[in-house]
C-alpha positions as CSV (number, residue, x, y, z in Angstrom):
1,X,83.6,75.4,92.6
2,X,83.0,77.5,89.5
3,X,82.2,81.4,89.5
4,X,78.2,80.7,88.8
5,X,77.7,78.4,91.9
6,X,80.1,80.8,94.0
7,X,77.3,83.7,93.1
8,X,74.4,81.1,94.1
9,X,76.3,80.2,97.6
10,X,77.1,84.1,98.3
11,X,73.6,85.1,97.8
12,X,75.6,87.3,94.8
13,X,74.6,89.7,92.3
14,X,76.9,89.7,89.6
15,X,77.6,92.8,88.0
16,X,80.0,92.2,84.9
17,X,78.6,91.2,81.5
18,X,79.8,88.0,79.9
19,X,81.8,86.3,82.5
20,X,82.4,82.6,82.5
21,X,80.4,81.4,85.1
22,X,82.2,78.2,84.1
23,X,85.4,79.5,85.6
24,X,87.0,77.4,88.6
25,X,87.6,78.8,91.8
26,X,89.7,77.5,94.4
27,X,91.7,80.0,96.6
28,X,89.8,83.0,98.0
29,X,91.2,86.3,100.3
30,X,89.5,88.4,102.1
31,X,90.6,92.0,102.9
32,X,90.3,95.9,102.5
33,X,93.8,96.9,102.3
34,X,94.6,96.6,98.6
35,X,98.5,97.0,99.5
36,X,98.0,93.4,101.5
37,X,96.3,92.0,98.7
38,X,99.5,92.7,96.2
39,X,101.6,91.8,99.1
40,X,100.2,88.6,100.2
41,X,97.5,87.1,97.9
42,X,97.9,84.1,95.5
43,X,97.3,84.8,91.8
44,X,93.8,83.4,90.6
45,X,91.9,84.0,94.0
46,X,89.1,84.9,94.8
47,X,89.6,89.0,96.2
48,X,86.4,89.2,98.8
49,X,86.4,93.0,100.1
50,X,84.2,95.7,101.3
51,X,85.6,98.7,98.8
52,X,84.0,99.7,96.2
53,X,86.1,102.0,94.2
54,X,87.5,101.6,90.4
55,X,91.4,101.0,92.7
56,X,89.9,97.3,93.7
57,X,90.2,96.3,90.3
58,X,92.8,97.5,89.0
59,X,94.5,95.7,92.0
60,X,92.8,92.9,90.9
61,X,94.2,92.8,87.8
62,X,97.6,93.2,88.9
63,X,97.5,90.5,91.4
64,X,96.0,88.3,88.7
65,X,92.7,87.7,90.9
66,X,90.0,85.3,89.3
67,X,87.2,87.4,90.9
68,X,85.9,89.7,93.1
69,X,83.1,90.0,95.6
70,X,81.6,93.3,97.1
71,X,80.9,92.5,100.8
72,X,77.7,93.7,102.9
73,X,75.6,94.8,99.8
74,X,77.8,97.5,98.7
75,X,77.0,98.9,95.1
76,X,80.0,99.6,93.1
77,X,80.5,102.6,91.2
78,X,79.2,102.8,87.6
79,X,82.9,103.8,86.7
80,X,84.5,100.8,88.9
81,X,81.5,98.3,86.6
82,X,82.8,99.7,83.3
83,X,86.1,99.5,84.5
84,X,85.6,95.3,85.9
85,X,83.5,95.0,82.4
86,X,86.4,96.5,80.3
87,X,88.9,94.5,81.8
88,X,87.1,91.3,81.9
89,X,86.8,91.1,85.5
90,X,83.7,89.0,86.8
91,X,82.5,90.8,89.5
92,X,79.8,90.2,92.5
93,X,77.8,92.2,95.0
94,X,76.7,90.1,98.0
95,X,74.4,90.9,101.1
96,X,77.1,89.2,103.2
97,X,79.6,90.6,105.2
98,X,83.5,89.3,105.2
99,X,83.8,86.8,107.9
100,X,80.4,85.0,106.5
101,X,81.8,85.1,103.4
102,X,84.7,83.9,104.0
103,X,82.7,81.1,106.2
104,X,81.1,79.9,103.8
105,X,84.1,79.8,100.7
106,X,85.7,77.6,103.3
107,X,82.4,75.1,104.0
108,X,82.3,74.5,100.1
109,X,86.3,73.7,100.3
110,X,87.6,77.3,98.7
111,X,91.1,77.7,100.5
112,X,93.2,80.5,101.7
113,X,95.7,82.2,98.9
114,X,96.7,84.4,101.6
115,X,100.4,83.5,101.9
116,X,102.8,84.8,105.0
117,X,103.6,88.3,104.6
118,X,107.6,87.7,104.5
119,X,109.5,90.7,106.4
120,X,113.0,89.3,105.5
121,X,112.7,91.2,102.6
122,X,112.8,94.5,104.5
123,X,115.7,93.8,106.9
């Protein structure tokens, strides 16, 4: 599934100029913790969250996130747009909240990239 019919399916706005809409999608994650996301998500996935401040995509960016969708019809900061614009990083406001989001990501065959969080590591 490709950014464009991602935006369709998630009743999306999106709010970065120029993006691919041509761009395959196939992992998602959905969360509001931006230290989970670098701790846990696979890179080229889908970031679903309900922040909306600049610190979502610079998080993006270092998790090497293929998108990212605003949950529950948030509006983004003009800052956190030229910031997702600057950076090349599509970006999309939808209506829907989290879990429906996630719902329907998963119906159209968009897989978890959340891997284990791995606590060895701190023993």
């Amino acid at each position: 599934m490709n950014i464009g019919e991602i935006a369709v399916l998630v009743q999306g706005k999106i709010l970065t100029d120029g993006i691919n809409k041509n761009l395959e999608v196939v992992g998602a994650f959905a969360g509001d913790l931006m230290s989970d996301v670098l701790a846990t998500i696979k890179p080229e996935a889908v970031l679903i969250t309900g922040l909306n401040n600049p610190q979502v995509i610079r998080t993006a960016l270092i998790a090497d996130v293929r998108m990212v969708i605003i949950a529950r019809g948030k509006q983004p900061s003009i800052e956190m747009v030229e910031l997702a614009n600057s950076e090349g990083m599509p970006m999309i406001s939808s209506p829907l909240g989290l879990f429906e989001l996630s719902a329907r990501l998963a119906e159209n065959d968009i897989v978890s990239f959340e891997q284990e969080f791995d606590l060895s590591k701190y023993d």
